[in-house]
Predicted model as a PDB file, atoms N, CA, C, CB and O in Angstrom, pLDDT in the B-factor column:
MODEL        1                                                                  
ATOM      1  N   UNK A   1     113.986  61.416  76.179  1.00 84.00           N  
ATOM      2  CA  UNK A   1     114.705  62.507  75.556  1.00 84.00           C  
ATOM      3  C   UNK A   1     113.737  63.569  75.035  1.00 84.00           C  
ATOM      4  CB  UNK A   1     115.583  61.982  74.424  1.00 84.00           C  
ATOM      5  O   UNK A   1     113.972  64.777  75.031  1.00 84.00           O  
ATOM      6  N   UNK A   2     112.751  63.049  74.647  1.00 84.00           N  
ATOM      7  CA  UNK A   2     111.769  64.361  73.681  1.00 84.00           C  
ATOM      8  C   UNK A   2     110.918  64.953  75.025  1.00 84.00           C  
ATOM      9  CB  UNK A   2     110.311  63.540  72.094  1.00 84.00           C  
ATOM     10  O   UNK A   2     110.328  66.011  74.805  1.00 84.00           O  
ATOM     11  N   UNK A   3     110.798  64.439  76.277  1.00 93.00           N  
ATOM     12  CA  UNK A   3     110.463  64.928  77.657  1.00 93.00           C  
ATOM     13  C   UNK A   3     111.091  65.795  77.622  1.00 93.00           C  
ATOM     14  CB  UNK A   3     110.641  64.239  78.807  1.00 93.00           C  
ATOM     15  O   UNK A   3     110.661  66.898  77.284  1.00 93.00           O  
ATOM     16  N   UNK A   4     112.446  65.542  78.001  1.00 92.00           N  
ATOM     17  CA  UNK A   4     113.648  66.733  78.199  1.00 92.00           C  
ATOM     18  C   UNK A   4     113.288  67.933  77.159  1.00 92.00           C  
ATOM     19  CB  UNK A   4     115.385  66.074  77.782  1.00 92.00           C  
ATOM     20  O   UNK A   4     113.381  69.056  77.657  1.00 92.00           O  
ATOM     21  N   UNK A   5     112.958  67.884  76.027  1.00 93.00           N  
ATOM     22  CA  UNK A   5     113.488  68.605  75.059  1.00 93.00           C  
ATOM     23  C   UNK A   5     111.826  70.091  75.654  1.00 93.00           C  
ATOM     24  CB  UNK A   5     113.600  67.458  73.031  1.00 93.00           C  
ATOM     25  O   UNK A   5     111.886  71.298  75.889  1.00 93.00           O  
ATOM     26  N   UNK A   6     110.768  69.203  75.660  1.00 94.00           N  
ATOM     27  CA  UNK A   6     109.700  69.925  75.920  1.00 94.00           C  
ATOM     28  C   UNK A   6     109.781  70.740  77.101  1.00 94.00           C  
ATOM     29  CB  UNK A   6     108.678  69.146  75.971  1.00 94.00           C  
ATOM     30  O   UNK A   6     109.274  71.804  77.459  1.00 94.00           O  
ATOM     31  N   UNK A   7     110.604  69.878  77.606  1.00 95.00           N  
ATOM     32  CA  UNK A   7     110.930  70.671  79.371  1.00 95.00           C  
ATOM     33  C   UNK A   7     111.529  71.942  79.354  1.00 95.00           C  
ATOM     34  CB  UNK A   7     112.106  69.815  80.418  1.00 95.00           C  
ATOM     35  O   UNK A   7     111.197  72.915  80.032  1.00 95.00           O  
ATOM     36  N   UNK A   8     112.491  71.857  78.479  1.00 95.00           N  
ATOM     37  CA  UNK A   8     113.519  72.958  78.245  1.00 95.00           C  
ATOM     38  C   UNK A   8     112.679  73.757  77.512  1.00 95.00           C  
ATOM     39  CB  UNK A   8     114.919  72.598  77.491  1.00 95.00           C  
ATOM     40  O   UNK A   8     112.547  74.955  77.763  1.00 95.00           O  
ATOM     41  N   UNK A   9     112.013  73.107  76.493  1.00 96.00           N  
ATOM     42  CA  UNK A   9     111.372  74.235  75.706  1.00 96.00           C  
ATOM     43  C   UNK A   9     110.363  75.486  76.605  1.00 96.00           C  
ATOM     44  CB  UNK A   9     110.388  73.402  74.577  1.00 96.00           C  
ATOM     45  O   UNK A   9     110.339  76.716  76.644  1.00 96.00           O  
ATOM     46  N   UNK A  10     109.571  74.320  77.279  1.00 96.00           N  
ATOM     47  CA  UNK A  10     108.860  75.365  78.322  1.00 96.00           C  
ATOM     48  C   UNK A  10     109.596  76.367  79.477  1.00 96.00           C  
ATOM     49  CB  UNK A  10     107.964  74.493  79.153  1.00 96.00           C  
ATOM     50  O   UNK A  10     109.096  77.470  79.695  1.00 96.00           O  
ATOM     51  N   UNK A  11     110.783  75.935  80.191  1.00 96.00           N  
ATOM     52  CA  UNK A  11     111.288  76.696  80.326  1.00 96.00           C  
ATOM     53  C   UNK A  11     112.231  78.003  79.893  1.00 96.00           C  
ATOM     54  CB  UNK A  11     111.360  76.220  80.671  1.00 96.00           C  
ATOM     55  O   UNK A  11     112.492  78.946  80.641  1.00 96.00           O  
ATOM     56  N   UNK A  12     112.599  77.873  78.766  1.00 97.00           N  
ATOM     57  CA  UNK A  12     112.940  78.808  77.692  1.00 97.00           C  
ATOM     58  C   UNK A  12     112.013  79.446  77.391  1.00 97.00           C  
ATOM     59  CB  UNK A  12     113.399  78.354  76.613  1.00 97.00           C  
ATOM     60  O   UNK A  12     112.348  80.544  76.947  1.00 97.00           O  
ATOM     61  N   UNK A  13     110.707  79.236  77.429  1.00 98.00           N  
ATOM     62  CA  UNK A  13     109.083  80.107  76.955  1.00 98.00           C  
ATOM     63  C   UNK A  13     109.017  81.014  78.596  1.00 98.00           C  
ATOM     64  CB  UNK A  13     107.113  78.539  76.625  1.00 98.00           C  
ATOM     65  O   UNK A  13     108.528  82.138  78.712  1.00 98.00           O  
ATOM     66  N   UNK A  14     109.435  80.463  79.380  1.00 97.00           N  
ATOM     67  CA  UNK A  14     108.972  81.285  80.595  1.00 97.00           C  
ATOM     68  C   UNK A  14     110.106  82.172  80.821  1.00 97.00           C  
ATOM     69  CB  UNK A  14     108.617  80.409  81.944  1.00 97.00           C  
ATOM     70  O   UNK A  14     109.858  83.348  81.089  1.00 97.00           O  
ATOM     71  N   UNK A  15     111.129  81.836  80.761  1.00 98.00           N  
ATOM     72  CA  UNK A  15     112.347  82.435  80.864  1.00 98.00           C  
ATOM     73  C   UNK A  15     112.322  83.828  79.865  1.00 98.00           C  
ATOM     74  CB  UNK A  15     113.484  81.315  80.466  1.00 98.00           C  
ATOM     75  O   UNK A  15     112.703  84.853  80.429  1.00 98.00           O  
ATOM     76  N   UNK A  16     111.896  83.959  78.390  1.00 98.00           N  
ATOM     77  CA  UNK A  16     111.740  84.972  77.546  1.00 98.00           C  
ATOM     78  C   UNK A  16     110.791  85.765  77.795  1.00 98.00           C  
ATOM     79  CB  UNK A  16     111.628  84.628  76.443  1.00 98.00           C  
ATOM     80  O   UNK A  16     111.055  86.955  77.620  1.00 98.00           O  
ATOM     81  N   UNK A  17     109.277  85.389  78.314  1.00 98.00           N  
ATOM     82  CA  UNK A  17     108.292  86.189  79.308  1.00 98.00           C  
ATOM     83  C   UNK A  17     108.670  86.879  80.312  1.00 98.00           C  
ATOM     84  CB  UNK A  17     107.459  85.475  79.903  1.00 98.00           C  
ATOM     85  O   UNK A  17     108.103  87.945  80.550  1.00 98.00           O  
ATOM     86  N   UNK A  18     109.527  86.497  80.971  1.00 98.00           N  
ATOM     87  CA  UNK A  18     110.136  86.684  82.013  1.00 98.00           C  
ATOM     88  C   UNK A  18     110.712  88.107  82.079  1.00 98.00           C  
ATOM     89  CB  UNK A  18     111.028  85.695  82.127  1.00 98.00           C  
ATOM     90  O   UNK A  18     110.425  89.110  82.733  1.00 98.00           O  
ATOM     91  N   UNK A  19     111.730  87.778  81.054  1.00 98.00           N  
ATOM     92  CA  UNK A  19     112.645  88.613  80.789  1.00 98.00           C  
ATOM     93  C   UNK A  19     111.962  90.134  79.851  1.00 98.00           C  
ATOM     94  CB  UNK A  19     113.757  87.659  80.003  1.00 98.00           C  
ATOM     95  O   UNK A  19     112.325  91.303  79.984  1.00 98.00           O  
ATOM     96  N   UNK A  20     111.042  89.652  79.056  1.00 98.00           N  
ATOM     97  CA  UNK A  20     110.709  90.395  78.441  1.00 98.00           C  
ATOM     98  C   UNK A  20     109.266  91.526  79.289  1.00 98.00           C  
ATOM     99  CB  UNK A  20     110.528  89.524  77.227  1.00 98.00           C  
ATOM    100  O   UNK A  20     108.833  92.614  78.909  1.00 98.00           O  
ATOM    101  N   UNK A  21     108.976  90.910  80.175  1.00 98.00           N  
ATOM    102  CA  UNK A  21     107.784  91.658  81.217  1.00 98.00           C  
ATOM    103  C   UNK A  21     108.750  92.434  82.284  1.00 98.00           C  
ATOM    104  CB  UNK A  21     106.590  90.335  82.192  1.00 98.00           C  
ATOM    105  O   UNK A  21     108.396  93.401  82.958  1.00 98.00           O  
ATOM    106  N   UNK A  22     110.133  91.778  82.305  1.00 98.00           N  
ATOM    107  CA  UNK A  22     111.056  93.170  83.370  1.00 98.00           C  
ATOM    108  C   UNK A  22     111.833  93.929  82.822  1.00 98.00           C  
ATOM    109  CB  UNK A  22     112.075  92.774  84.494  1.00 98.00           C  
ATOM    110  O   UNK A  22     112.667  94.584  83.448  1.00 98.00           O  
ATOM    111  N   UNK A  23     111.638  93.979  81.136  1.00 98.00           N  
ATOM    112  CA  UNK A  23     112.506  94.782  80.674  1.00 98.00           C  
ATOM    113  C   UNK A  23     111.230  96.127  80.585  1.00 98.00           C  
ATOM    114  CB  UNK A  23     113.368  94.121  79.180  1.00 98.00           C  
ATOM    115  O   UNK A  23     111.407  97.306  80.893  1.00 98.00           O  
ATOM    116  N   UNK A  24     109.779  95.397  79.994  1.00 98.00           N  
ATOM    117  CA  UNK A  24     108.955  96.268  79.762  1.00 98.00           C  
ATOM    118  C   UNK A  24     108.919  96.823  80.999  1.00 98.00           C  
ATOM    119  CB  UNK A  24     107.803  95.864  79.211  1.00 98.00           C  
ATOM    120  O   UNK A  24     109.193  98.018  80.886  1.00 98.00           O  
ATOM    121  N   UNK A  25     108.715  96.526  82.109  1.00 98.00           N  
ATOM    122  CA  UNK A  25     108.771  97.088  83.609  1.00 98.00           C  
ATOM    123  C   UNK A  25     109.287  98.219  83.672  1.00 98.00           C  
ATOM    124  CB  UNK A  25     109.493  96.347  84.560  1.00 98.00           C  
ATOM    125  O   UNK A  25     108.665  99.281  83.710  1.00 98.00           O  
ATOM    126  N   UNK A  26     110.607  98.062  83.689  1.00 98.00           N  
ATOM    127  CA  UNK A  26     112.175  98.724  83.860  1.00 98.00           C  
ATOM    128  C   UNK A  26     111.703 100.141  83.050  1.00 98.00           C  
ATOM    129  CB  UNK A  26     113.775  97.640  82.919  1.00 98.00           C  
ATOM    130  O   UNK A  26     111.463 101.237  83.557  1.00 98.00           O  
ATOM    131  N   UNK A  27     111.652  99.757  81.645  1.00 97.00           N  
ATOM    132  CA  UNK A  27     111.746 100.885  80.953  1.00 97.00           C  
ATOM    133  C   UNK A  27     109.559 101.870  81.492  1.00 97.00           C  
ATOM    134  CB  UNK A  27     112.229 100.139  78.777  1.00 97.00           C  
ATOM    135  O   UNK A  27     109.212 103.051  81.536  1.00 97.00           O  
ATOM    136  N   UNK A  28     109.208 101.279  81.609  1.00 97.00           N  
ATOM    137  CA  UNK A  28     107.698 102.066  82.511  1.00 97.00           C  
ATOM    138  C   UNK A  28     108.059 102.647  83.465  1.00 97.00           C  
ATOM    139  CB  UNK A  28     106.512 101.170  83.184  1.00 97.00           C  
ATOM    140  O   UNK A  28     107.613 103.794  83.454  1.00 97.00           O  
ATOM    141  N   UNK A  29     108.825 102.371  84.546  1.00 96.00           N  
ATOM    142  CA  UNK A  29     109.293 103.237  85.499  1.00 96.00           C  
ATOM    143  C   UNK A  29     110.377 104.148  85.323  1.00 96.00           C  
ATOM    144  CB  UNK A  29     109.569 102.587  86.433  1.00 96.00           C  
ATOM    145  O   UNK A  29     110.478 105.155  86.023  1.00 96.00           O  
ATOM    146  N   UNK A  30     111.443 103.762  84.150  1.00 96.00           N  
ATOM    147  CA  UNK A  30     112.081 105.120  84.461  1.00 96.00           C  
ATOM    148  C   UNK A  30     111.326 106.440  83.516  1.00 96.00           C  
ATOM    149  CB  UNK A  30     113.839 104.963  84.062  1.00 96.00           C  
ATOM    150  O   UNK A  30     111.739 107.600  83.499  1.00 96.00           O  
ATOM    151  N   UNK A  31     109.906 105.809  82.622  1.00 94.00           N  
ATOM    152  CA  UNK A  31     109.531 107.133  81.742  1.00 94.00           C  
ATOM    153  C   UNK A  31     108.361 107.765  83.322  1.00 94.00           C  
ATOM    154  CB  UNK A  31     108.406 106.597  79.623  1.00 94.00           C  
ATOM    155  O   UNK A  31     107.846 108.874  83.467  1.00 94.00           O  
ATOM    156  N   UNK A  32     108.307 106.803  84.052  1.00 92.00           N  
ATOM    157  CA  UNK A  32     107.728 107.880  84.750  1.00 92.00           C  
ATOM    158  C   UNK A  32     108.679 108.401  85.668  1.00 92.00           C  
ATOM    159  CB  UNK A  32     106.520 107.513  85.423  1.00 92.00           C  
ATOM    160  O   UNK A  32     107.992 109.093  86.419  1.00 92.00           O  
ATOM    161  N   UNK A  33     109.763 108.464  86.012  1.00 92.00           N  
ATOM    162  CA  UNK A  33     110.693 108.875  86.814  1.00 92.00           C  
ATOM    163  C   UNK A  33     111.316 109.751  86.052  1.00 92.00           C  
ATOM    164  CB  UNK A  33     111.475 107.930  87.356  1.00 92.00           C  
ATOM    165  O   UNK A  33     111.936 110.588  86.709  1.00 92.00           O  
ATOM    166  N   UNK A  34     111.409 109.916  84.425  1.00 90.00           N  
ATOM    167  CA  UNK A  34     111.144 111.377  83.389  1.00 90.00           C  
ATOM    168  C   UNK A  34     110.370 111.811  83.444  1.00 90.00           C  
ATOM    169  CB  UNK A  34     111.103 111.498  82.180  1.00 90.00           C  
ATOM    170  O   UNK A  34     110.578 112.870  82.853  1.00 90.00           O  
ATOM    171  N   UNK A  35     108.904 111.798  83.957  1.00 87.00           N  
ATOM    172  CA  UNK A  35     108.278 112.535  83.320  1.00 87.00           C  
ATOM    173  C   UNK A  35     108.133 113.254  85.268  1.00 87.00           C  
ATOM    174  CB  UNK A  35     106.897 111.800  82.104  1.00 87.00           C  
ATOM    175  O   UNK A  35     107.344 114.198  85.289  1.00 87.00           O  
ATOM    176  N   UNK A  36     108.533 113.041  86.205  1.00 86.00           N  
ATOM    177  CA  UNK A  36     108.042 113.762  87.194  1.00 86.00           C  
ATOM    178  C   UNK A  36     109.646 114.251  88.019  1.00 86.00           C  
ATOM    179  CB  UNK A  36     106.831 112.746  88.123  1.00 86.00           C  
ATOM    180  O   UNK A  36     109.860 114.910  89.036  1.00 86.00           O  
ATOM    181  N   UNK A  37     110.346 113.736  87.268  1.00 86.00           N  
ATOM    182  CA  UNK A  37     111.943 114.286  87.467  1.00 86.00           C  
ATOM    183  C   UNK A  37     111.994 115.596  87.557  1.00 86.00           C  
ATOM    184  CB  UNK A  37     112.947 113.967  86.329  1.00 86.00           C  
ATOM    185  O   UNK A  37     112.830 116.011  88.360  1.00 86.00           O  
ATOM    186  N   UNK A  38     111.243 116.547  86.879  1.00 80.00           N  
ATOM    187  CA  UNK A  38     111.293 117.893  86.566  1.00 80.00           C  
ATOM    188  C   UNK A  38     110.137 118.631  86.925  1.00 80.00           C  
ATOM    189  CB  UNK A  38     111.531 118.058  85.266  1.00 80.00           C  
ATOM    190  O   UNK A  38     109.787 119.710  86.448  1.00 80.00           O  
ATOM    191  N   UNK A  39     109.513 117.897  87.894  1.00 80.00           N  
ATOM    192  CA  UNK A  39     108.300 118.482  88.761  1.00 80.00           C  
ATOM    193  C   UNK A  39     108.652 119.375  89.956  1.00 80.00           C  
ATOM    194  CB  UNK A  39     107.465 117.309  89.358  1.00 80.00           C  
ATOM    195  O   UNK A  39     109.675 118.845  90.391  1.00 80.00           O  
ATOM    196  N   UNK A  40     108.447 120.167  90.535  1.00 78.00           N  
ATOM    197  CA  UNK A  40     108.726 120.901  91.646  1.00 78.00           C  
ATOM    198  C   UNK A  40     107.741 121.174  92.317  1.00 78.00           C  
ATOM    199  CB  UNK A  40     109.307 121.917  91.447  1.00 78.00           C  
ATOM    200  O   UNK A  40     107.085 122.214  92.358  1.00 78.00           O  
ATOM    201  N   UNK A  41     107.597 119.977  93.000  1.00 75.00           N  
ATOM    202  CA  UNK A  41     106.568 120.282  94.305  1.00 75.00           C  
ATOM    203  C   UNK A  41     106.623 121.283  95.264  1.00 75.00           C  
ATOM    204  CB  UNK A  41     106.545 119.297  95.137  1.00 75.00           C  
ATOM    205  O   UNK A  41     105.573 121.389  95.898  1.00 75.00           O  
ATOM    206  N   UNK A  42     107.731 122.247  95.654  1.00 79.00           N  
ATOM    207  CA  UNK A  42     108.181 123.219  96.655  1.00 79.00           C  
ATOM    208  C   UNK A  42     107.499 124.448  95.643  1.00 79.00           C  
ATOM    209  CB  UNK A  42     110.095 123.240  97.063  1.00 79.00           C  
ATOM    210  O   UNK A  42     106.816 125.313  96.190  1.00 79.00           O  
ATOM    211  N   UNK A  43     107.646 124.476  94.610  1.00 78.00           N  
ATOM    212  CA  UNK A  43     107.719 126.680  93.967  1.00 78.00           C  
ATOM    213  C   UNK A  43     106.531 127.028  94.893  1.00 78.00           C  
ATOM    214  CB  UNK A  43     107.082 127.339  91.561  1.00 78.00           C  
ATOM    215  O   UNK A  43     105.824 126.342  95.632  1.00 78.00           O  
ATOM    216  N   UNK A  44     106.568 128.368  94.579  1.00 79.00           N  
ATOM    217  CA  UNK A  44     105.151 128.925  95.642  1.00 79.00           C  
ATOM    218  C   UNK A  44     103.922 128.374  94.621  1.00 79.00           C  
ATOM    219  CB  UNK A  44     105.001 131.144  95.943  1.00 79.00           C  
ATOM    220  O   UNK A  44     104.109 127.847  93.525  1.00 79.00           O  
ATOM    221  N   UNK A  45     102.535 128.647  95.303  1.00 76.00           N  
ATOM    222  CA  UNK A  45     101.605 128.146  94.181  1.00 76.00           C  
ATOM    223  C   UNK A  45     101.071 129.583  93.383  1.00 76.00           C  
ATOM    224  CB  UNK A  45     100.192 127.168  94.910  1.00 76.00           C  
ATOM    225  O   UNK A  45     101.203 130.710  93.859  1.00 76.00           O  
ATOM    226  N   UNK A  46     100.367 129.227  91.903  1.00 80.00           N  
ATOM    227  CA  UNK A  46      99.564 129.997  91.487  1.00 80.00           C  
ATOM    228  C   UNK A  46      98.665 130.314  91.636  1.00 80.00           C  
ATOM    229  CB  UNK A  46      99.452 129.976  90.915  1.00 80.00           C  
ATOM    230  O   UNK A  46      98.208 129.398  92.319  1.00 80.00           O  
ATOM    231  N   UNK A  47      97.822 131.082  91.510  1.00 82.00           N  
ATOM    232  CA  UNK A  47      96.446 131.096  91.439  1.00 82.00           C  
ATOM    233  C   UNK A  47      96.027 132.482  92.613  1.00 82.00           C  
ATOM    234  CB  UNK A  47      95.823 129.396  91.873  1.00 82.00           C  
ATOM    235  O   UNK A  47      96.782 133.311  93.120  1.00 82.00           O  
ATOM    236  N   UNK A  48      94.727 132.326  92.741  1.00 83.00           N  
ATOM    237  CA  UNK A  48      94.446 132.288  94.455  1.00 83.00           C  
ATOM    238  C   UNK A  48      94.478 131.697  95.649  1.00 83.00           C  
ATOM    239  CB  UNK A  48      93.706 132.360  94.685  1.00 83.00           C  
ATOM    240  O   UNK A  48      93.512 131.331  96.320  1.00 83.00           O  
ATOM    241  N   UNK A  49      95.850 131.597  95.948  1.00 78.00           N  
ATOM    242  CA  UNK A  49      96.546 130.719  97.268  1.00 78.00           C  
ATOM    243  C   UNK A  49      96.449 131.497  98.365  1.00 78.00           C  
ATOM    244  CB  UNK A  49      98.155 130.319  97.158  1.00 78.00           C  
ATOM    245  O   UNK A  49      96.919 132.611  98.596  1.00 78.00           O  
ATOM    246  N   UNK A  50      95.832 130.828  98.964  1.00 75.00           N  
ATOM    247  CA  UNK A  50      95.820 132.139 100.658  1.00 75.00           C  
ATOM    248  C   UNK A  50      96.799 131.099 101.366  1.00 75.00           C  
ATOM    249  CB  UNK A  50      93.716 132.475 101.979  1.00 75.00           C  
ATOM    250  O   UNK A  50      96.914 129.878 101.264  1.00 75.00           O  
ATOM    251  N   UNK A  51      97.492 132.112 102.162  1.00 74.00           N  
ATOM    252  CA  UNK A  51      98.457 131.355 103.365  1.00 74.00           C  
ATOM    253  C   UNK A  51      97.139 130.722 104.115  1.00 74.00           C  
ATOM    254  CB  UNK A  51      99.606 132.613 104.580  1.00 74.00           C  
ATOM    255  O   UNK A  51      95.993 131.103 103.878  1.00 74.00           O  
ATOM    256  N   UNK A  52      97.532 129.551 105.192  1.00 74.00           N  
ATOM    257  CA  UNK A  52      96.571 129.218 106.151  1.00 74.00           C  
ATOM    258  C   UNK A  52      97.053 129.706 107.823  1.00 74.00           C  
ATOM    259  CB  UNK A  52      96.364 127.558 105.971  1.00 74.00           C  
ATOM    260  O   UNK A  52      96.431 130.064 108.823  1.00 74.00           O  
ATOM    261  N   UNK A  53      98.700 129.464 107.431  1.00 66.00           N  
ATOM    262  CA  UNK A  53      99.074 130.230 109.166  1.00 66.00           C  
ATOM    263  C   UNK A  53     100.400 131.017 108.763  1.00 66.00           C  
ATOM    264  CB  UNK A  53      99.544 128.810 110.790  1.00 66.00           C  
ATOM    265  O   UNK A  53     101.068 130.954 107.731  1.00 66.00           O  
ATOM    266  N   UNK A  54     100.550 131.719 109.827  1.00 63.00           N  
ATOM    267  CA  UNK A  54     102.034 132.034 109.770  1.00 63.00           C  
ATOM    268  C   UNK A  54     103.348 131.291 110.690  1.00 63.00           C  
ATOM    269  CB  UNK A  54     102.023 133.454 110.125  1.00 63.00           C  
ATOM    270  O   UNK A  54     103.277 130.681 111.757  1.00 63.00           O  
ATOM    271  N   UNK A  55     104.065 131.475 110.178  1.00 62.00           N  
ATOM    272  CA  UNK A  55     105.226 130.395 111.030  1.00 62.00           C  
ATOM    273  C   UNK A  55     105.372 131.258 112.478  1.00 62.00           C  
ATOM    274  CB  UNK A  55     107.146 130.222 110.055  1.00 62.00           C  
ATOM    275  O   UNK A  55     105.156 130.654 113.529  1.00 62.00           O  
ATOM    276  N   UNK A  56     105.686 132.467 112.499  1.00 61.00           N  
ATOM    277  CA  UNK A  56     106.280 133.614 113.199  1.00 61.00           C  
ATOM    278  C   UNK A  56     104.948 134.358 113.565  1.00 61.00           C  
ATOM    279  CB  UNK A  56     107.396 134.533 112.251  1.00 61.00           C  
ATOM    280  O   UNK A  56     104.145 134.850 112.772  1.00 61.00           O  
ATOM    281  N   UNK A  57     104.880 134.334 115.027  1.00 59.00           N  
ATOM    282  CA  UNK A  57     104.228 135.296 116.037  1.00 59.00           C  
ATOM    283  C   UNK A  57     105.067 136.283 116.706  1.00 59.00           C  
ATOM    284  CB  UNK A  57     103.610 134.562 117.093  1.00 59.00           C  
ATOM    285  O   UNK A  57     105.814 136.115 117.670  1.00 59.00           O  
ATOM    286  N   UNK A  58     104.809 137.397 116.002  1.00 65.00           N  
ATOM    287  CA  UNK A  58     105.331 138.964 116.732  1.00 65.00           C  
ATOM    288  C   UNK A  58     105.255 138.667 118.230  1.00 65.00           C  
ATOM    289  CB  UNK A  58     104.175 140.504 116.357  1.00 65.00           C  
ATOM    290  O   UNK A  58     106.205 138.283 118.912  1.00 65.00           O  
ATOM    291  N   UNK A  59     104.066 138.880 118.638  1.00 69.00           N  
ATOM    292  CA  UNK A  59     103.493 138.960 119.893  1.00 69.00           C  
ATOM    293  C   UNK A  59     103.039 138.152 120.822  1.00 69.00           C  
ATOM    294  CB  UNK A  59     102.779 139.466 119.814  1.00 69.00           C  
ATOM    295  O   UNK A  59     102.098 138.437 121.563  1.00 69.00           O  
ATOM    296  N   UNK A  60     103.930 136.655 120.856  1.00 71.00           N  
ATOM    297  CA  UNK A  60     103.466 135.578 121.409  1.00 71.00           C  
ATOM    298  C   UNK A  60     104.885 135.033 122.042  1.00 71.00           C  
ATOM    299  CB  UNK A  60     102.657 134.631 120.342  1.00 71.00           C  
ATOM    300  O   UNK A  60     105.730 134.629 121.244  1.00 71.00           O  
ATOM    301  N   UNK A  61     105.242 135.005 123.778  1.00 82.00           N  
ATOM    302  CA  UNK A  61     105.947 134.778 124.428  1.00 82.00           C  
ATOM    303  C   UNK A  61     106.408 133.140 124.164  1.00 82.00           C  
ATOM    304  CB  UNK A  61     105.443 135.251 125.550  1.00 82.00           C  
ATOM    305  O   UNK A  61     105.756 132.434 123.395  1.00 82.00           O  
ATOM    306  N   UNK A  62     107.360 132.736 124.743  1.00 82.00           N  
ATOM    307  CA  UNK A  62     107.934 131.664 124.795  1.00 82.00           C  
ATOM    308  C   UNK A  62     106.794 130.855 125.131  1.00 82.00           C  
ATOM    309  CB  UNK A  62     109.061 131.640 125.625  1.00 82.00           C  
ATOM    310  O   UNK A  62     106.446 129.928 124.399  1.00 82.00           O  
ATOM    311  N   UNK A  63     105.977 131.251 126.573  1.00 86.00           N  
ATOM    312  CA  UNK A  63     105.026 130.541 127.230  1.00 86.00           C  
ATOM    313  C   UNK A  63     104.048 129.936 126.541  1.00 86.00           C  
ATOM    314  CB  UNK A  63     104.499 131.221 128.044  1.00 86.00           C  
ATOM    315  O   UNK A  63     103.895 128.715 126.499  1.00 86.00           O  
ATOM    316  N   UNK A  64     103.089 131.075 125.766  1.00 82.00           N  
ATOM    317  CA  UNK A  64     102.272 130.819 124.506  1.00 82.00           C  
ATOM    318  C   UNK A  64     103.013 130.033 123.802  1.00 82.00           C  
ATOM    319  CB  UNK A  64     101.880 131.978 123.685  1.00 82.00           C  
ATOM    320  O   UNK A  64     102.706 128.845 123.908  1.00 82.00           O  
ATOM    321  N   UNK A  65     103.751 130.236 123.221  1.00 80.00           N  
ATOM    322  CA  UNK A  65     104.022 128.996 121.861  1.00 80.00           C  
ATOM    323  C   UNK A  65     104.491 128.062 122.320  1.00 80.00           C  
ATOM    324  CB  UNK A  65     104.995 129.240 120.650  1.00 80.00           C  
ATOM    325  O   UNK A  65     105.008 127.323 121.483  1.00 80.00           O  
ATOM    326  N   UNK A  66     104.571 127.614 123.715  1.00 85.00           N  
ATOM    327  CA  UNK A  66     104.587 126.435 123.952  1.00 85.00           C  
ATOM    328  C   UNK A  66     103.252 125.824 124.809  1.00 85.00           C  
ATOM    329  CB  UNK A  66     105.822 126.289 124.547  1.00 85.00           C  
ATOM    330  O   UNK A  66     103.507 124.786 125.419  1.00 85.00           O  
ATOM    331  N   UNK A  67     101.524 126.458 124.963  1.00 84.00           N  
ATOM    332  CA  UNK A  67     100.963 126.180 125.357  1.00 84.00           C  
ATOM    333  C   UNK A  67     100.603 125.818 123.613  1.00 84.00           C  
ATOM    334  CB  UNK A  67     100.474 126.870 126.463  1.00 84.00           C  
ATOM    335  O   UNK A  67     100.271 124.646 123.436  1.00 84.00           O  
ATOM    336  N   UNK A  68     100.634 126.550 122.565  1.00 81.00           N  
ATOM    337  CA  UNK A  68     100.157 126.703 121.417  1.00 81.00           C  
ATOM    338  C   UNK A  68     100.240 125.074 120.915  1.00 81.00           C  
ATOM    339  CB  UNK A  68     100.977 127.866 120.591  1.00 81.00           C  
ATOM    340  O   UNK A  68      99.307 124.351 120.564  1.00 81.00           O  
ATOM    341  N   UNK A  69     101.926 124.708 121.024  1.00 83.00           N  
ATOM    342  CA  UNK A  69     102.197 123.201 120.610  1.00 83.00           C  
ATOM    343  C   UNK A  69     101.755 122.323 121.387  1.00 83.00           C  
ATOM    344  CB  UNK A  69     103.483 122.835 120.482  1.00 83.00           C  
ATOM    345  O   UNK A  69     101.610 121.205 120.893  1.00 83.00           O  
ATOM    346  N   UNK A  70     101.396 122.517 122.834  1.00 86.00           N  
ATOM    347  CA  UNK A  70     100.942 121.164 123.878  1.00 86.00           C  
ATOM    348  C   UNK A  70      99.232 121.197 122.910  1.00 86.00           C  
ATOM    349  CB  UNK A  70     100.867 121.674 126.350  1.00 86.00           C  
ATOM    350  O   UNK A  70      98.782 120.298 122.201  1.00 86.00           O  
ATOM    351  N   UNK A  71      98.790 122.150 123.132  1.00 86.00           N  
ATOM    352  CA  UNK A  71      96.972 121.920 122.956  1.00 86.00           C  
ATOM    353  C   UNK A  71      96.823 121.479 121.097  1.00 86.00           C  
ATOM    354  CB  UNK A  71      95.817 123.982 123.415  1.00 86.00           C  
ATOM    355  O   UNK A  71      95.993 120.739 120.570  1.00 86.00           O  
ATOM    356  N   UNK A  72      97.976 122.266 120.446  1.00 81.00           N  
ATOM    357  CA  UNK A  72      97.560 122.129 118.987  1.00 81.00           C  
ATOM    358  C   UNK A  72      98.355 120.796 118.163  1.00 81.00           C  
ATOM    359  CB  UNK A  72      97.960 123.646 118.218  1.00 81.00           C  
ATOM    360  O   UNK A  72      98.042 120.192 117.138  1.00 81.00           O  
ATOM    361  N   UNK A  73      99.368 120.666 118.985  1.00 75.00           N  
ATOM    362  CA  UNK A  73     100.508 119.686 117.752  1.00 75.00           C  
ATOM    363  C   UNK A  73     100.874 120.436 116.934  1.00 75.00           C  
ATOM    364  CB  UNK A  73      99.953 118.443 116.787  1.00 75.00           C  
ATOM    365  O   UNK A  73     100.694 120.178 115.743  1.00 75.00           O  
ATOM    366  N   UNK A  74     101.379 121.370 117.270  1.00 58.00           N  
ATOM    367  CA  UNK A  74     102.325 122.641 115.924  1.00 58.00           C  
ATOM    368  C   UNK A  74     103.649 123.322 116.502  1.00 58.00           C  
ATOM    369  CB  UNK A  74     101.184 124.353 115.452  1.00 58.00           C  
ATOM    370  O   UNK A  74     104.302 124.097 115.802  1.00 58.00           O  
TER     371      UNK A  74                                                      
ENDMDL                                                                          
END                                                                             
């Protein structure tokens, strides 16, 4: 009987660890899921941002922009 009792006890000790390391969890991920909730990775940037390409070629036929994507991957 005092087996049993230790048994339970230890499982009741793991069971409250348990519980208490996925509550701390839980609540760590949603303060970071506040704190980057209100991030906006898209706005344009600040600073000195140079474009690197343009999407749109004035002067470049169907032919070109499709030799452009075989040789480049774009």
């Amino acid at each position: 009987m005092i087996s049993f009792i230790k048994a339970a006890l230890k499982t009741l000790k793991v069971f409250i660890i348990f519980t208490g390391c996925t509550i701390l969890f839980y609540y760590g991920i949603m303060l970071v899921n506040e704190e980057y909730q209100n991030y906006h990775r898209y706005d344009e940037p600040e600073g000195a941002a140079l474009k690197v390409s343009s999407a749109v070629h004035e002067d470049s036929s169907l032919l070109d922009r499709l030799m452009w994507f075989y040789l480049n991957g774009e």
